[in-house]
Every structure is written in structure tokens, then in C-alpha cells.
N, CA and C atoms as a LAMMPS dump frame, in Angstrom:
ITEM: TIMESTEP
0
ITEM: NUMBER OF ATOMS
408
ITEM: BOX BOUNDS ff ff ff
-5.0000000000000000e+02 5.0000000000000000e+02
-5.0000000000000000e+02 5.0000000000000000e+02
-5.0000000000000000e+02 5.0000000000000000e+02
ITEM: ATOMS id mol type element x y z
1 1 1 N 0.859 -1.181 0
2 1 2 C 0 0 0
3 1 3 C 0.894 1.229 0
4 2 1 N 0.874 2.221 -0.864
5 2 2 C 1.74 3.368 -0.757
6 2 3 C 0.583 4.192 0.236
7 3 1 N 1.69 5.295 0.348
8 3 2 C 0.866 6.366 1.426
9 3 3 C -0.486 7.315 0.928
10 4 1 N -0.528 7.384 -0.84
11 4 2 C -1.751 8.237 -0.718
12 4 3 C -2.858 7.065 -0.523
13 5 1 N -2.68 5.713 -0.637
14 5 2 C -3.869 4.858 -0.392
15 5 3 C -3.836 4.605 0.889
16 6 1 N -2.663 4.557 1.536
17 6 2 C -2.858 5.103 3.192
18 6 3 C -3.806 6.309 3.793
19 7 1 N -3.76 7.246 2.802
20 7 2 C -4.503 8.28 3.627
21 7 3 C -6.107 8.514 3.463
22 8 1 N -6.597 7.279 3.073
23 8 2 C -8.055 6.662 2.722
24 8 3 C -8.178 6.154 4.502
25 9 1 N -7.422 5.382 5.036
26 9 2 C -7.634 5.334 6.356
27 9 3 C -7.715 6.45 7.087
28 10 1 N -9.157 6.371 7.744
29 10 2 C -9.17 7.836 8.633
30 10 3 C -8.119 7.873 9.894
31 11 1 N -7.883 7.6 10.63
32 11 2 C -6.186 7.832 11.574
33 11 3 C -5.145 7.912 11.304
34 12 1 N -4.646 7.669 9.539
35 12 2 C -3.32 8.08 9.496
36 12 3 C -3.818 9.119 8.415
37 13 1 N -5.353 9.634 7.821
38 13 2 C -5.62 10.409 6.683
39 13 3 C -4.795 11.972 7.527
40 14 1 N -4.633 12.01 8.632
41 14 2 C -4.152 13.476 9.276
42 14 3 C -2.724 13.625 9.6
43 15 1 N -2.173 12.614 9.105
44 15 2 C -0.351 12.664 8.942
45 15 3 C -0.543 13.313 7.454
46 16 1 N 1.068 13.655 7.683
47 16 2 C 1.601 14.268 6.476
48 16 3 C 1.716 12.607 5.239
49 17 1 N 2.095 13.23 4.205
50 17 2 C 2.255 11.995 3.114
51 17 3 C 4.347 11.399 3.701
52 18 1 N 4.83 12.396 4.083
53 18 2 C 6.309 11.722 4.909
54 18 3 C 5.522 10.539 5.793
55 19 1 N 4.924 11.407 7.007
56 19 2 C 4.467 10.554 7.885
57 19 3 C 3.607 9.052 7.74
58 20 1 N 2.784 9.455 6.575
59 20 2 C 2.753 7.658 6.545
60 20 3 C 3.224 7.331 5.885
61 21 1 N 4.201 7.434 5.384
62 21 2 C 5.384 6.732 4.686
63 21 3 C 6.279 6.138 5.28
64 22 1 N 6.682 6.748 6.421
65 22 2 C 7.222 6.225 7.792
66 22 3 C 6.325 4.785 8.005
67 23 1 N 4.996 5.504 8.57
68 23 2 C 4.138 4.085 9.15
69 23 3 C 4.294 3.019 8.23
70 24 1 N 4.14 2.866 7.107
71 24 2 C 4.127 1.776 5.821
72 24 3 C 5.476 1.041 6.081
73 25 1 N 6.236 1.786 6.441
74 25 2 C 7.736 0.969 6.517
75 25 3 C 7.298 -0.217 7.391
76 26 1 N 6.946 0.755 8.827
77 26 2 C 7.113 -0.541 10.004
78 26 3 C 5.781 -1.752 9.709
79 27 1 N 5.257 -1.305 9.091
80 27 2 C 3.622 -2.049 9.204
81 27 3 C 3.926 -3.026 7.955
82 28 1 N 3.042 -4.716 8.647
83 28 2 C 3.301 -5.316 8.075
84 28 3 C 1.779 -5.851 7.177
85 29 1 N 1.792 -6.061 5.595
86 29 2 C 0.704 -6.557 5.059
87 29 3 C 0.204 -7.494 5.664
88 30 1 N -1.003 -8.103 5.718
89 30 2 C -1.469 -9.601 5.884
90 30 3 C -2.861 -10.045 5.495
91 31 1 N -3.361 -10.895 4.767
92 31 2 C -4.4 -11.281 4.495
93 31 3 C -5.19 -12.31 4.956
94 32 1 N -6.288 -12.447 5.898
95 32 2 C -6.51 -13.844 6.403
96 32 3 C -7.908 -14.116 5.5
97 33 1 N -8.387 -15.631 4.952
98 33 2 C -8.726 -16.267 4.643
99 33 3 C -10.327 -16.089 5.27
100 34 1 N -11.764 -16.331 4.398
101 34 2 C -12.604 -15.781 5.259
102 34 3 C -12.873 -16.995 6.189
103 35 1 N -13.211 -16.324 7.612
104 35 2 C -13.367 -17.59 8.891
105 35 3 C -12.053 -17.803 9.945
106 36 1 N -10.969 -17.329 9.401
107 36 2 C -9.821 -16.655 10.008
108 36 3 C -10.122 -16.16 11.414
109 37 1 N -9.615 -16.786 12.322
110 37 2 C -9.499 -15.722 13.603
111 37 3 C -8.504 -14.872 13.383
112 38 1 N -8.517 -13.708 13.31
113 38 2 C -7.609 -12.434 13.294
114 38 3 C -7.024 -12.301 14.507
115 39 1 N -7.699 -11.877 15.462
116 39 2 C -7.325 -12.118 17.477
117 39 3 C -8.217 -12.504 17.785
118 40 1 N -7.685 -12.994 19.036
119 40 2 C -8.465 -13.564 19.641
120 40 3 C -9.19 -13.248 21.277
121 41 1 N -10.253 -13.155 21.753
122 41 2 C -10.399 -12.225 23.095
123 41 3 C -9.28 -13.033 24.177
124 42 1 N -8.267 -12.34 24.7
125 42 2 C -8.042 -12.343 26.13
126 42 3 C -6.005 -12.406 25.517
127 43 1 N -6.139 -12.761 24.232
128 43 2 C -4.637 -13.074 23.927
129 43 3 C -4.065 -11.501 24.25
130 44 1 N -2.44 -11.859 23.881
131 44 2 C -2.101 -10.173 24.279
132 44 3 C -1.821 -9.744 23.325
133 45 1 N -2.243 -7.931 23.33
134 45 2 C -2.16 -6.996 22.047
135 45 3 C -0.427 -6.641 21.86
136 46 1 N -0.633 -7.213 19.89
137 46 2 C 0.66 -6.744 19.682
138 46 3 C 0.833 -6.13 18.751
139 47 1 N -0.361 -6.213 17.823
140 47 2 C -0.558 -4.898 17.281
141 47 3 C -1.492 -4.228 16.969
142 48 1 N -1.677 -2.946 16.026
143 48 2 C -2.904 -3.013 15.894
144 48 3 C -3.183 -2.823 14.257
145 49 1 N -4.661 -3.06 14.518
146 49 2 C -4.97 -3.835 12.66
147 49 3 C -5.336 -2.867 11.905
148 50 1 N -5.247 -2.441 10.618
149 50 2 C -5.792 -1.694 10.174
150 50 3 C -6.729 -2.114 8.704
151 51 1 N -7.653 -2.199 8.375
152 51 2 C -8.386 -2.795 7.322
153 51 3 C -8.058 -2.165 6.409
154 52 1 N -7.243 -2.737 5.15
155 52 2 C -7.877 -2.288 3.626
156 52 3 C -8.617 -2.945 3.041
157 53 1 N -8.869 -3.948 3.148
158 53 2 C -9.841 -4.479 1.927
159 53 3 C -10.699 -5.728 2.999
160 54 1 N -11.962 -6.004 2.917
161 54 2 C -12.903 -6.744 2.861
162 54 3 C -13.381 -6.925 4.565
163 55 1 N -14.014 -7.799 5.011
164 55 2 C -14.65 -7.143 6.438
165 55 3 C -14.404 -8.194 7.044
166 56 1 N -14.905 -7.918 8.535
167 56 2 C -14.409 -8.811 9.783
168 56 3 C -15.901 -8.636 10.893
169 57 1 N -15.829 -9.646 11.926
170 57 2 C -17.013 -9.12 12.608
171 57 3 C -16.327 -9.345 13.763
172 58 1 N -16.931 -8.766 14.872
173 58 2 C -16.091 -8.764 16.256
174 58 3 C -17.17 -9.927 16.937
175 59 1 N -16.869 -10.284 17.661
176 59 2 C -17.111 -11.556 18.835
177 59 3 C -16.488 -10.985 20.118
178 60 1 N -17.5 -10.862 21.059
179 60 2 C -17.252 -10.96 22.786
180 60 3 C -18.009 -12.305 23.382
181 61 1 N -17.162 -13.091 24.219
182 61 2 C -17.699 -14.273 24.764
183 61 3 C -18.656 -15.401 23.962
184 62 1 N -18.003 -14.787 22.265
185 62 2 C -18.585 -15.952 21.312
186 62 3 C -19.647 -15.793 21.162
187 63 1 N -20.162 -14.289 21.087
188 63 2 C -21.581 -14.125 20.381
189 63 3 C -20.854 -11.988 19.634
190 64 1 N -21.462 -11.868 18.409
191 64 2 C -21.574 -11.181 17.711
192 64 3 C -21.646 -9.811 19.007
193 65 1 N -20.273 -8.562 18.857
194 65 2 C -20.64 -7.61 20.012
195 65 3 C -20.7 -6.469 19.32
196 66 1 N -19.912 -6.189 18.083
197 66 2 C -20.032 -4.754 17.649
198 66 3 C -20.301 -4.705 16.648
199 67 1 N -20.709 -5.65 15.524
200 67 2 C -21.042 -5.139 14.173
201 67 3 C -19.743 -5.43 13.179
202 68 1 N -19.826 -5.081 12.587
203 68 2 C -18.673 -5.265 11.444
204 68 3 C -17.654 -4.274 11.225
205 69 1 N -16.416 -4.608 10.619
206 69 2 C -15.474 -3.739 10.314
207 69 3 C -14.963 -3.878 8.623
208 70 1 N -14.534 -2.692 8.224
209 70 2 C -14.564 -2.717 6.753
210 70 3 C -12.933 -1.63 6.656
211 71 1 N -13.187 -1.509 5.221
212 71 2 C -11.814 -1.003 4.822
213 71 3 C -11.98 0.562 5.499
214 72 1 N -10.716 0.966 5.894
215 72 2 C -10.385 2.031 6.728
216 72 3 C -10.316 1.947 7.874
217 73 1 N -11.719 0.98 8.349
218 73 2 C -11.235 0.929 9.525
219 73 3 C -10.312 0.011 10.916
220 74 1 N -9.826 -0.15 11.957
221 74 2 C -8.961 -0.594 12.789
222 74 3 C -9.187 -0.921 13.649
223 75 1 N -8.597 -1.692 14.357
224 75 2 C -8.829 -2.408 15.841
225 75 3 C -7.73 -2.942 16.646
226 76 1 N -7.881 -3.154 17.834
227 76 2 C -6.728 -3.42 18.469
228 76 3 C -5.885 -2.234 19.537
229 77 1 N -6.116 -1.406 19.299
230 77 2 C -5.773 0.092 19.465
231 77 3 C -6.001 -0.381 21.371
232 78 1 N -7.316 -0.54 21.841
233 78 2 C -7.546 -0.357 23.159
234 78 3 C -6.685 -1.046 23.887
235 79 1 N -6.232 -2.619 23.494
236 79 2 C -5.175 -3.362 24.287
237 79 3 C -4.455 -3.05 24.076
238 80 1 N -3.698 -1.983 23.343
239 80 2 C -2.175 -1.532 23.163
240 80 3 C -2.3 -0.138 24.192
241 81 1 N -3.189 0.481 23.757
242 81 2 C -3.288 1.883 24.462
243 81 3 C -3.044 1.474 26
244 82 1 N -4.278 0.749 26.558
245 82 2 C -4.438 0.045 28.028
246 82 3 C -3.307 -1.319 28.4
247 83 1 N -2.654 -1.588 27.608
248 83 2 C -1.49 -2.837 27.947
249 83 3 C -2.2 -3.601 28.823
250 84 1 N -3.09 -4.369 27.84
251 84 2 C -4.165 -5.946 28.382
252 84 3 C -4.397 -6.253 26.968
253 85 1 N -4.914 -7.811 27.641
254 85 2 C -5.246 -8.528 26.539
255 85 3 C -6.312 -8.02 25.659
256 86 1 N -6.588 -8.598 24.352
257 86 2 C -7.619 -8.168 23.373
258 86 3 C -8.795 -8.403 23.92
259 87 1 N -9.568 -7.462 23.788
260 87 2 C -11.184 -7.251 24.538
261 87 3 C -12.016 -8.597 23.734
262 88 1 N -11.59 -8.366 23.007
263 88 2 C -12.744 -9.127 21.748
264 88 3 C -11.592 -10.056 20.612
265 89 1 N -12.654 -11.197 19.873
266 89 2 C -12.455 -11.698 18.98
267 89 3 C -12.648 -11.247 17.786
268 90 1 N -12.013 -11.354 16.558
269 90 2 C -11.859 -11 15.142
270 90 3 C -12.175 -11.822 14.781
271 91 1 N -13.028 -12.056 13.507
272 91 2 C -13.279 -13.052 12.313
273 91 3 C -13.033 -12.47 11.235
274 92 1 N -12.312 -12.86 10.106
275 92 2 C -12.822 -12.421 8.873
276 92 3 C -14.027 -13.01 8.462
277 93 1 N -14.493 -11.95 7.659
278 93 2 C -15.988 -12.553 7.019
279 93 3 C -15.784 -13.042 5.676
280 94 1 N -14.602 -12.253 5.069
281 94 2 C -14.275 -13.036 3.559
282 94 3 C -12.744 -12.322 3.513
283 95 1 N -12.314 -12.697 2.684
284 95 2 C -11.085 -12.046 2.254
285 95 3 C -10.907 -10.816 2.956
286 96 1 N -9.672 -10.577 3.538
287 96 2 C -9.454 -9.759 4.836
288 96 3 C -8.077 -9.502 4.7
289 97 1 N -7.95 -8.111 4
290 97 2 C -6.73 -7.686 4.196
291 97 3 C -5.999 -6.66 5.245
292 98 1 N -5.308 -6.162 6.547
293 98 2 C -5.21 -5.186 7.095
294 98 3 C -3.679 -5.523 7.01
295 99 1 N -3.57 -3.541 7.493
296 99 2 C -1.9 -3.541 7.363
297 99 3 C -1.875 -3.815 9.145
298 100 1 N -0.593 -4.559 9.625
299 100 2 C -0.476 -4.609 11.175
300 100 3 C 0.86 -3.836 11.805
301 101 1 N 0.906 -2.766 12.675
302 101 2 C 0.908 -1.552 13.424
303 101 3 C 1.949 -2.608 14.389
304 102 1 N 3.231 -2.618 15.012
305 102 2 C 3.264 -3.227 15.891
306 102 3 C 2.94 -2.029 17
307 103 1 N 3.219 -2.895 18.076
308 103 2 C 2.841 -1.99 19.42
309 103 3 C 3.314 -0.924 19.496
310 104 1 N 4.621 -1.268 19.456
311 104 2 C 5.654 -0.046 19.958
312 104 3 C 5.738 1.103 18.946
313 105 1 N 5.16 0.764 17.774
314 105 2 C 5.505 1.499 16.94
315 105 3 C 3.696 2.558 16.824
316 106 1 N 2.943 2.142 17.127
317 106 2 C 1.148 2.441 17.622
318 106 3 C 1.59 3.595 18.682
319 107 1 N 2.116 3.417 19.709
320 107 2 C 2.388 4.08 20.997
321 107 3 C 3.346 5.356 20.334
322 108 1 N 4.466 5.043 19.933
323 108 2 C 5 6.388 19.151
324 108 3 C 4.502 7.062 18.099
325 109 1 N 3.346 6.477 17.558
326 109 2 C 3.226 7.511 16.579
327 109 3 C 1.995 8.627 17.093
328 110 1 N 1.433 7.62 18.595
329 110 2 C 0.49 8.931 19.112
330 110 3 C 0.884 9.597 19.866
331 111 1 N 2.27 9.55 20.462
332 111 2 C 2.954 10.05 21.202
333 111 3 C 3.543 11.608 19.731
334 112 1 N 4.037 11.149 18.97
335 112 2 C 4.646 11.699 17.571
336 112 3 C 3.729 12.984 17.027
337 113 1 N 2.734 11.752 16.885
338 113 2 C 1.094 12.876 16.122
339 113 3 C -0.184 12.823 16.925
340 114 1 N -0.199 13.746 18.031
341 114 2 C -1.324 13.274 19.084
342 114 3 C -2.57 13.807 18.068
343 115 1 N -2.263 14.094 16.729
344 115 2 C -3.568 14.508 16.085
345 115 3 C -4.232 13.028 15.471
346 116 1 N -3.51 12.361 15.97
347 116 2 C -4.197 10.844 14.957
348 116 3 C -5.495 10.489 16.595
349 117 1 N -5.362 11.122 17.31
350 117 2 C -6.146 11.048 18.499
351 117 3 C -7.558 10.967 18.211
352 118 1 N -7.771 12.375 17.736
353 118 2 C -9.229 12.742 17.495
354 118 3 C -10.188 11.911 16.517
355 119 1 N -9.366 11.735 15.244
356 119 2 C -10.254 10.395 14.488
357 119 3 C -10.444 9.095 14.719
358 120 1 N -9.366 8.912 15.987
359 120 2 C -9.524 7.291 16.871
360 120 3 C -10.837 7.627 17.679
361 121 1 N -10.611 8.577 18.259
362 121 2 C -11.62 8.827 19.171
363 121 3 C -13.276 8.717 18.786
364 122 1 N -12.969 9.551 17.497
365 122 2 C -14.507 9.383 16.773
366 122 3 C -15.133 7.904 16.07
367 123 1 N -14.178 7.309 15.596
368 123 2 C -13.918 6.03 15.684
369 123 3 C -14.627 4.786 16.73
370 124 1 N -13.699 5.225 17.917
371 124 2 C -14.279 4.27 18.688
372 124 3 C -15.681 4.507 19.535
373 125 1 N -15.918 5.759 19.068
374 125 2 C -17.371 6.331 19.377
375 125 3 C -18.63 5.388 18.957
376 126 1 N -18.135 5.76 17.293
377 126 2 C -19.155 4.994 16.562
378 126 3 C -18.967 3.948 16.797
379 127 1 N -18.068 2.946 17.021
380 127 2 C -18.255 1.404 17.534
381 127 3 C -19.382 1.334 18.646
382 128 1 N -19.125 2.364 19.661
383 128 2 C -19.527 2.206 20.875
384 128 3 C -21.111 2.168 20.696
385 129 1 N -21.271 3.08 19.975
386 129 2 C -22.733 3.677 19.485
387 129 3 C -23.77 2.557 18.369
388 130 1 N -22.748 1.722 17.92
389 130 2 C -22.801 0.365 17.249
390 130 3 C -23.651 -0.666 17.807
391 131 1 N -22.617 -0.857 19.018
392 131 2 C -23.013 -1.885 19.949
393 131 3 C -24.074 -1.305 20.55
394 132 1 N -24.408 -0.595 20.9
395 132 2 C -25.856 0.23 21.699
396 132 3 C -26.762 -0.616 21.309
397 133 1 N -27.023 -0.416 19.5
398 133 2 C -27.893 -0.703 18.956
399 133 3 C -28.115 -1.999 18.682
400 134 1 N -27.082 -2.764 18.647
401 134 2 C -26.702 -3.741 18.575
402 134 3 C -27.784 -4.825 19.622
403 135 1 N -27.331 -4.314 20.745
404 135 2 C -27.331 -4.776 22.023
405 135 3 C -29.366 -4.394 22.118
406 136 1 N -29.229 -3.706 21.436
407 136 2 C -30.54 -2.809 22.222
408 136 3 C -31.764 -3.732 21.459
């Protein structure tokens, strides 16, 4: 993935085109197969995921908790931020490509660009706001 198709992801769309050019270095491609566990709830966070291409559904305690995830968006972020295991389970639903963030390298770049803050934030809003409905 070069960096202007990086900046289709909303958390690194507010770096400079240097800056995710940087991130692309450390971040590694990966594609899982659909039915793939991606993570798994309780393992420990090591990195975090970022979707380009095709979707995933989250699992808490092995039932469906937040809805789906698609290209742009990421996960993983909370067990790295909080240093604990993954809240939740990943599935791919079909062909599932994300770039993977290691830890250390997640932690410096919000330390680096505390502006990648605000679109995580809105981010994990709408998850939150997801599951409401979800749930409700």
C-alpha cells in the first residue's frame, strides 16, 4: 500500500504523506482467509490492525458484540493503548486484508502525532454507538 492509499484510512488520513510513509515501513501486510481468527479475546495486544480491503465481525464471549469492520477501519488500538489482553475476537468474514501496526511502533506515533487522536476517538465512538444498537 503506498501512502496516498494510506490516507483513505481515517487515523493516518491526518499525517503528512512523509508521515505515513514512515508508518508503511514498520507495518506489516497480511491477508486472512474468510473464517480466520484475526485475534483472539483475552490473547495479548501486539498490534494493531488496520483494514484495507474486505470485512471482519467482532465476537465478545462468542456471540456477535459490535457489528462489522470494513476497509479504513482498525482495531486493536484499546489493548495496546491500556497494555491488556484483546477485549474481543476477530473473524474475517471473507477475504481480509489489514496492514499490522506493531505496538511499539502504535504508541509512538500517538505520542509523535497526538492529532491521529481525534479520528480514533470518533472512531471508537461509533463502535460504541454500534453496539448500543446492537445490544438494544
Amino acid at each position: 500500500m503506498d501512502s496516498a492509499a494510506a490516507a483513505s484510512i481515517p487515523i493516518l488520513s491526518v499525517l503528512s504523506s512523509k508521515a505515513r510513509g514512515q508508518v508503511l515501513k514498520s507495518a506489516r501486510e497480511r491477508t486472512f482467509a474468510p473464517g480466520d481468527v484475526v485475534v483472539r479475546q483475552g490473547d495479548p495486544a501486539l498490534h494493531v490492525y488496520l483494514v484495507t480491503a474486505g470485512t471482519a465481525r467482532v465476537e465478545r464471549d462468542g456471540e456477535s458484540w459490535s457489528g462489522r469492520l470494513g476497509p479504513g477501519e482498525f482495531f486493536g488500538e484499546l489493548g495496546i493503548i491500556e497494555e491488556h489482553g484483546r477485549t474481543a475476537t476477530v473473524v474475517a468474514e471473507d477475504e481480509l486484508t489489514c496492514l499490522l501496526l506493531p505496538a511499539w511502533e502504535f504508541r509512538a506515533l500517538l505520542k509523535e502525532h497526538p492529532e491521529m487522536a481525534l479520528p480514533m476517538l470518533y472512531a471508537v465512538i461509533a463502535r460504541l454507538h454500534r453496539r448500543e444498537r446492537h445490544a438494544g
